[in-house]
N, C-alpha and C positions, 0 to 999 in steps of 0.2 A: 156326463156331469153338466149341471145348469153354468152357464155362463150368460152375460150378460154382451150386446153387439161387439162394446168397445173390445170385451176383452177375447171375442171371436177373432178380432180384426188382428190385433198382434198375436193370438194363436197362431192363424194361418200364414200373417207373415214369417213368424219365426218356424215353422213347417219348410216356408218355400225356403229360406238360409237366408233371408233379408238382413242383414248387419247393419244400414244404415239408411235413412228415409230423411227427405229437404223437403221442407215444408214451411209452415206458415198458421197459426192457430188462429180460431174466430168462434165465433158464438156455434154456428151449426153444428164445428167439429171437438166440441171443448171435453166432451166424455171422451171421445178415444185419446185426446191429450193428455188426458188426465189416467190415461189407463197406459198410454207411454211411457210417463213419470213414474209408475210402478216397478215400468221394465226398461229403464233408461241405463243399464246394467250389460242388458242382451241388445237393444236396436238404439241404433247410435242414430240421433234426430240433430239435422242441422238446420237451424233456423238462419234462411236467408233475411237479406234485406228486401226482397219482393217475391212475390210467388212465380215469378217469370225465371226470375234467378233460379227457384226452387227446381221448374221443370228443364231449366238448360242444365240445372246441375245432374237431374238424375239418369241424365240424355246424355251426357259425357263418362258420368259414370258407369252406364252401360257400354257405350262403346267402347270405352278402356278395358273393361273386365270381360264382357262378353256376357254378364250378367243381365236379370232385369232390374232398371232402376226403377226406385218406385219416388214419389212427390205425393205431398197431402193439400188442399188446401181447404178453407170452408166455403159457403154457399155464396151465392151471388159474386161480386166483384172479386172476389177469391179463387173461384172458379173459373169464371173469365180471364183472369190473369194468368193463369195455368194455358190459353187456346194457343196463345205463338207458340210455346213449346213444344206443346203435344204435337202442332204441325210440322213442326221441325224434325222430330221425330220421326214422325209419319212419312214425309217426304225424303226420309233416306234410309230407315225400313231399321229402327231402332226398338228393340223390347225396353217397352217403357209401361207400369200400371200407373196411372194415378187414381187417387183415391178423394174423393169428395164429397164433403158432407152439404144436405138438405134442409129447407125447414122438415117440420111433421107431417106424415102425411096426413092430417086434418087437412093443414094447410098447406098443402101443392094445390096450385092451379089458382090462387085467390089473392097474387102478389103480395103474397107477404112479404117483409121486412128481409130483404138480402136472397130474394126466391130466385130464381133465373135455372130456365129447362137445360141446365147444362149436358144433359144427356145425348138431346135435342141437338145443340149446338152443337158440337164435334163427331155426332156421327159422320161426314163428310171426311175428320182427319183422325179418326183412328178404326184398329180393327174391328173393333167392335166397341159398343158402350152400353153400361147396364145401369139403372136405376132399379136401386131394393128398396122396395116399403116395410116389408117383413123382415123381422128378425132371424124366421125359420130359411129362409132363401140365401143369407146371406152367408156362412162358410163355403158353400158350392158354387156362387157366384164369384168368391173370390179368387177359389181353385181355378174355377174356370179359367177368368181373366187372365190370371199369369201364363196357363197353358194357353192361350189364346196367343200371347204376345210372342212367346217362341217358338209357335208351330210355323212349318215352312218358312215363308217370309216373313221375319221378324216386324212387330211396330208398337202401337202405344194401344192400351185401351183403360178407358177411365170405367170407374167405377163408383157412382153417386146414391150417396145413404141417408135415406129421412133419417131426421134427425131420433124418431122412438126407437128408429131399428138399431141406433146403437146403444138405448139403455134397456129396453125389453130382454127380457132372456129368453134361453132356448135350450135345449140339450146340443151337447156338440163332443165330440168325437174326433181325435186327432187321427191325421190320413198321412200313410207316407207321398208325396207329392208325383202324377207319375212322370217316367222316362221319357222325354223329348225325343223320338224318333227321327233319324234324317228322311226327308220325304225324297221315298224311291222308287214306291207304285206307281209312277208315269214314265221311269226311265224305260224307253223302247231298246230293248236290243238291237235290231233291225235297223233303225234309225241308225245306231251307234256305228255298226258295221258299213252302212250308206259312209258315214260322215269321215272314216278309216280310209275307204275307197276314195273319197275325194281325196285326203291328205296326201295320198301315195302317187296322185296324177300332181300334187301343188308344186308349180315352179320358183313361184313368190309368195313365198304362206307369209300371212302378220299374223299377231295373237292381241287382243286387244282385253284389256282385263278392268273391271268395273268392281263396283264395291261388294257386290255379290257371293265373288270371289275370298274379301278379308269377312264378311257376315259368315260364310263357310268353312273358315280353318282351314283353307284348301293350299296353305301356302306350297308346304310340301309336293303335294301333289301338282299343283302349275308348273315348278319349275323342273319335276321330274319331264313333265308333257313339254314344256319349253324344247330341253335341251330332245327328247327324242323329237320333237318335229322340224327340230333345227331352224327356229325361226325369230326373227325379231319383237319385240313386246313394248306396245303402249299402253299408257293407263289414264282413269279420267282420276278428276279428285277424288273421289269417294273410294278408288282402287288401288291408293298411294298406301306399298309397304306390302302387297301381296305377291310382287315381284321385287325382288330389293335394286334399287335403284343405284347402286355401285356397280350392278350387273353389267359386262360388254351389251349383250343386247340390249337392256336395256334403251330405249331411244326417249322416251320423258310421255308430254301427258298429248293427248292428242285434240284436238278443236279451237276453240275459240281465241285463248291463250296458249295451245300446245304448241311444243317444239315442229321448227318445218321438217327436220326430218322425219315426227311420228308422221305430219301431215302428208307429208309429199309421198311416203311412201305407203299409209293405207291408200290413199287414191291411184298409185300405183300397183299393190298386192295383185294374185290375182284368187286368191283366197285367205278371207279372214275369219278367223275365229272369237268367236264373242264370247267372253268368260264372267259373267254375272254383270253386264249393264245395258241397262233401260236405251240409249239413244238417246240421252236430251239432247234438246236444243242446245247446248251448249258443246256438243260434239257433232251432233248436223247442222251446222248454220246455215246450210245455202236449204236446195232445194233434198229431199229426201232420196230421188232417183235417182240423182247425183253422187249420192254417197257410195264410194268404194264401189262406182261403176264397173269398173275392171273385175271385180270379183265375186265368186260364189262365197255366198255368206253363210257362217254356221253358226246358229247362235245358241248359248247353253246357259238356262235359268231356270231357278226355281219355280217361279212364277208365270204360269202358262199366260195370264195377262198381258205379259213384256212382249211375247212372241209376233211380232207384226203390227204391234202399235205404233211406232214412231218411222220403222224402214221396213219393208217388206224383208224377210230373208229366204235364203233356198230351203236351208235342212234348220228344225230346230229338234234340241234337246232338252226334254223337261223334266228336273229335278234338281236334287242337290249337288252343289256345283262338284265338292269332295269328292263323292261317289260316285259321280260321272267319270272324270278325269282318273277316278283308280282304276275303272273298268276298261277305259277309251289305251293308259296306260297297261294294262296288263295284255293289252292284246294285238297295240300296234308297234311293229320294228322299229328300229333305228331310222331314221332319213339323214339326204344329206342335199345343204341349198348353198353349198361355199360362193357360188357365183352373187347370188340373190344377199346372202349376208356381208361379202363385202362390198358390193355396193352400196350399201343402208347405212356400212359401218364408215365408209369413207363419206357420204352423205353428211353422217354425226360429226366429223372431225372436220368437214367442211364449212358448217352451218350452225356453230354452237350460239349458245345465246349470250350477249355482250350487253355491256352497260357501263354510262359514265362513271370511269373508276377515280375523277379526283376528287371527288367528294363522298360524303355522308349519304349512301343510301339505302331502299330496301333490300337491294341483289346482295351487294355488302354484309349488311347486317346476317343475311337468312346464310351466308356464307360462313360466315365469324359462326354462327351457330351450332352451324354443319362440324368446323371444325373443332371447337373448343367441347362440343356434350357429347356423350357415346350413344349408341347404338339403342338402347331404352329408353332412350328420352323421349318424350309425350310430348307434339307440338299441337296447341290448340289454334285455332282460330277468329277472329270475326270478318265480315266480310268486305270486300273490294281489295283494291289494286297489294295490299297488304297478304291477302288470299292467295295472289295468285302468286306472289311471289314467294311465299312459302310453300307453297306448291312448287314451283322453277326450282328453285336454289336449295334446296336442303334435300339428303338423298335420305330418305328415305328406306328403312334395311329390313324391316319388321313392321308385322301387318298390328293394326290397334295406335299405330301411334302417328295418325294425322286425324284428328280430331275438329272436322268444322264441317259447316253448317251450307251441302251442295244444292239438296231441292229446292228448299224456300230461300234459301240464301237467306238470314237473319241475321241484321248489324244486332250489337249486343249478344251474340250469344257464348261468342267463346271465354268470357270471364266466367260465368257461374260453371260452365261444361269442365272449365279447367279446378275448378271447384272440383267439381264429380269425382274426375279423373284422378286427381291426385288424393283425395279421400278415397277411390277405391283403389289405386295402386302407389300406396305412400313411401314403396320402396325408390319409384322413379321419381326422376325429374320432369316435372310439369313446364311447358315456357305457352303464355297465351297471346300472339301475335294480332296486335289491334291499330288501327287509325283511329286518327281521333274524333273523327265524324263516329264511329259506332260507340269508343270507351265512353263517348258521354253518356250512352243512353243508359248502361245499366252501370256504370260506374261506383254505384254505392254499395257493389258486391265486394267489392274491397274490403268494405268492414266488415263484410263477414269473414272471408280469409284473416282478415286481423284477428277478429275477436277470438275464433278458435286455432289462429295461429297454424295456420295452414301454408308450408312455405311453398306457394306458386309465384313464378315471376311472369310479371305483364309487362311486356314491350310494348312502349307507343310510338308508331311511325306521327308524326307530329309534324303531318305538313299545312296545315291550317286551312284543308278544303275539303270535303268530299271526292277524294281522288279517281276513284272509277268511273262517279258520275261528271268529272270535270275534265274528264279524259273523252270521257263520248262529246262532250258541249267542246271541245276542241277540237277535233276529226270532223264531226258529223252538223254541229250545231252550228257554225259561225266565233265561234270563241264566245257563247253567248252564256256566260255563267250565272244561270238564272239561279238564285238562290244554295251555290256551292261553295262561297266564302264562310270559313270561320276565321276570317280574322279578330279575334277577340282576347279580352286581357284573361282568360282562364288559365293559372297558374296550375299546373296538374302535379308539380311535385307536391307544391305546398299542402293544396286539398288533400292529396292518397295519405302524406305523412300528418295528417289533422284525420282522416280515418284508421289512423296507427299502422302504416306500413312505411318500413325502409321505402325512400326516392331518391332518383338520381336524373340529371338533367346529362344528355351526352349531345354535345355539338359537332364534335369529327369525328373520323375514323380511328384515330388512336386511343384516345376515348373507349370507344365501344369495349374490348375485351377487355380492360380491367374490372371495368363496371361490371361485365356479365360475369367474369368469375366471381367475385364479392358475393352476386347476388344466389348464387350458386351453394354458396357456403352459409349463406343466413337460413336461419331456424324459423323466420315468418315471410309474410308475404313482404316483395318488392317491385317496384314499379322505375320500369327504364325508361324514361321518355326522351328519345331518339328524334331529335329537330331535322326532319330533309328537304329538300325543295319542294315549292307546292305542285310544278309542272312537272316531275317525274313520271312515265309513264309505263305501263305495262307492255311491255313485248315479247314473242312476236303477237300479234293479234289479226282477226280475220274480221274484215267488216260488216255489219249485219245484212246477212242476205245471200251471203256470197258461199261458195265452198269453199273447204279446208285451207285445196291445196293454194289457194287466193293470199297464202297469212303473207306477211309482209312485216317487217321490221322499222326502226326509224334510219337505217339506211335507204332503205327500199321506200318508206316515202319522201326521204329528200330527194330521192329520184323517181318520186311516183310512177314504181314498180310495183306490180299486180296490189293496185289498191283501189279501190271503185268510190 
């Protein structure tokens, strides 16, 4: 049948199961808008308050659902406003399409009126990027692209459409969409059995588990491999929920903020196991050779790229983390490390991580959370000292539900993502954990959660600086707070509840839990703005430069103990 681009475009979306698309309308994309409206019945379009919002929303949405989220916006500055996300995305390996429209192609290349190569532009942050001039290109380009984003290693790729290609028609032909394969033609047997024979000599095995791991649904199978290799487990953010964190073994996140016992004891292991993560920098601080000196490293990714990039390792395994682990599982014994694990575990109960309890803080807060919501709850993020305490303090049981923003680290993003989130899993509870250095920048996503009445709660740590960054200008800088004061009259209940959300101001700890239950029980969005000290600071931490096992507590530098 002839169809016309726009109404290709929701064809093939509703092909792939698409339900719901963030976006943002303009001149370039106003035919597929208008071919939306036809079918505003089948794909649920949420218009954010910015197109940045559009792409964190569709970026949470996917990570909640395991789905691809998809974002629209139009040409030029529409496009551009879609790049933070798409990076964000990109740097934690999210199935995301976006889709954006072109001037005509007469006019590409002649700056026209809102023209910009966005094609161009994000080649560098996503998997691939395609501009269609034709109308005939454009259902197979769109197939493509979603298959693109979920093959192997998951991410974003845009997809930008002169503006004829969506009113020219074409014949088109509806395709069943195909099966996403887990990538398993690199798994080496050979390898696998190498990697068995190491296990069986390990005196001190760690397990060290990365986002890779929750991208793979591998949960089952990690902890079946846990308990047979009888070994302890750290995780970074990106792998929080792929091992549940109520676990004994369990020991917390490991680097830059992680617990000293994950610390102390990878540097002590004498073989570690890598379970879908890259090595940032933010898990090797010091030097790279330095890392888990002590031991033979194995490391298992999808991504042959990861393998040797950031630390050299012994043995790697390359594919799907799932399929690995079923096969590494179906063929290696029982082990037993009682020595090795009660030391680690006495370590834990040694060395937990403390924080001033007679006031209003984040440990508090992320604790009260822990306690009061179950087991599905969705905690979103934005970024600094607020991050990483919801990383610390909240356990964590189930993979999908730490939601924030580890490569690019992006203030702003976890409002519209908690957006996503709870639009694609409306059964759960949503909470999106912000400072108030980041809720300003995208704040006016509020009224979108109001407008279509979306009940997410936003916690705002509301200590009136830039916390992370005033935390480093404390330690490292002099106490020189070059530009990390907001002390300013911004009333943030007034505003959220003038964007039409329930607010509530909390000043103590007794405070906190009634408000979070209330907010709990409302039908729309609510915002908790949580007053703490502005010098609160993130512990344990390691300082830059230094390795792990270096981390140090605020005990440990009023006795400036291993801190450099």
């Amino acid at each position: 049948m002839q169809l016309t681009g726009s109404e290709i475009v929701i064809e093939c979306l509703k092909e792939q199961g698409v339900d719901t698309v963030f976006g943002y309308p303009g001149g370039a994309i106003l035919n597929i808008y208008d071919e939306l409206y036809r079918h505003q019945n089948e794909i649920r379009h949420i218009l954010t308050s910015h197109e940045q919002g559009a792409a964190h929303a569709a970026d949470g949405y996917a990570r909640a659902t395991g789905k691809v989220g998809v974002c629209m916006a139009t040409s030029g500055p529409g496009a551009t406003n879609l790049v933070t996300g798409i990076a964000t995305a990109y740097m934690d390996s999210v199935p995301m399409v976006a889709i954006t429209c072109n001037v005509g192609k007469a006019l590409l290349g002649k700056d026209s009126f809102q023209e910009i190569d966005i094609a161009g532009v994000t080649v560098p942050i996503t998997k691939y990027s395609f501009l269609v001039k034709e109308v005939d290109h454009l259902a197979d380009t769109l197939r493509r692209a979603f298959e693109i984003a979920q093959t192997g290693r998951p991410g974003p790729v845009l997809v930008d459409i002169a503006k004829n290609a969506t009113s020219d028609k074409t014949e088109y032909s509806p395709v069943t969409p195909k099966i996403i394969a887990r990538s398993t033609e690199k798994i080496d047997e050979g390898v696998i059995e190498q990697a068995i024979k190491v296990l069986r000599k390990a005196k001190k095995p760690m397990i060290f588990v990365g986002g890779g791991a929750v991208i793979a649904g591998a949960e089952k199978e990690l902890q079946e491999f846990v308990r047979k290799v009888d070994a302890p487990v750290a995780d970074t953010l990106m792998g929080k929920g792929a091992f549940p964190g109520t676990e004994d073994y369990y020991v917390g996140m490991l680097g830059m903020h992680g617990t000293k016992t994950a610390n102390l004891s990878v540097a002590e292991c004498d073989t570690l196991i890598v379970v879908g993560s890259r090595f940032s920098d933010r898990v090797v601080t010091g030097t790279a050779d330095h890392f888990a000196k002590n031991a033979t490293i194995i490391q298992i990714d999808v991504d042959e790229a990861e393998i040797n990039k950031n630390v050299l390792v012994d043995m790697s395994i390359i594919g799907d983390i799932k399929s690995v682990l079923d096969i590494i599982n179906s063929r290696m014994e029982q082990m037993y490390h009682k020595e090795w694990i009660d030391k680690v575990l006495a370590r834990k109960d040694a060395l937990p991580m403390t924080y001033d309890p007679s006031g209003l803080t984040g440990p508090f807060i992320m604790e009260q959370i822990n306690e009061i919501t179950d087991d599905d709850t969705v905690i979103c993020t934005e970024v600094g000292q607020h991050q990483m305490w919801a990383a610390q303090y909240y356990d964590y049981r189930k993979p999908r539900t730490l939601i924030t923003s580890g490569g690019l680290g992006t203030m702003g993003y976890g409002l519209g993502a908690s957006i996503g989130a709870k639009t694609g899993c409306p059964e759960k509870t949503v909470i999106n954990i912000a400072g108030d250095g980041c809720f300003r920048m995208n704040m006016n996503e509020i009224a979108t959660a109001a407008r279509y009445q979306i009940p997410i709660i936003e916690i705002i740590f509301n200590n009136q600086v830039l916390g992370m960054v005033r935390q480093w200008q404390t330690l490292f800088y002099g106490k020189r707070y070059s530009n990390t004061i907001l002390n300013d009259q911004v009333d943030y209940v007034k505003l959220c509840e003038a964007m039409g959300a329930k607010a509530y101001r909390v000043t103590s700890k007794e405070e906190f839990a009634p408000v979070l239950k209330q907010a709990l029980e409302a039908d729309g969005p609510v915002v908790i703005e949580c007053v703490i000290e502005s010098d609160d600071k993130v512990f344990p931490m390691v300082a830059p430069g230094t390795d792990i096992e270096t981390c140090f507590d605020a005990k440990d530098l009023r006795e400036q103990k291993n801190f450099a």
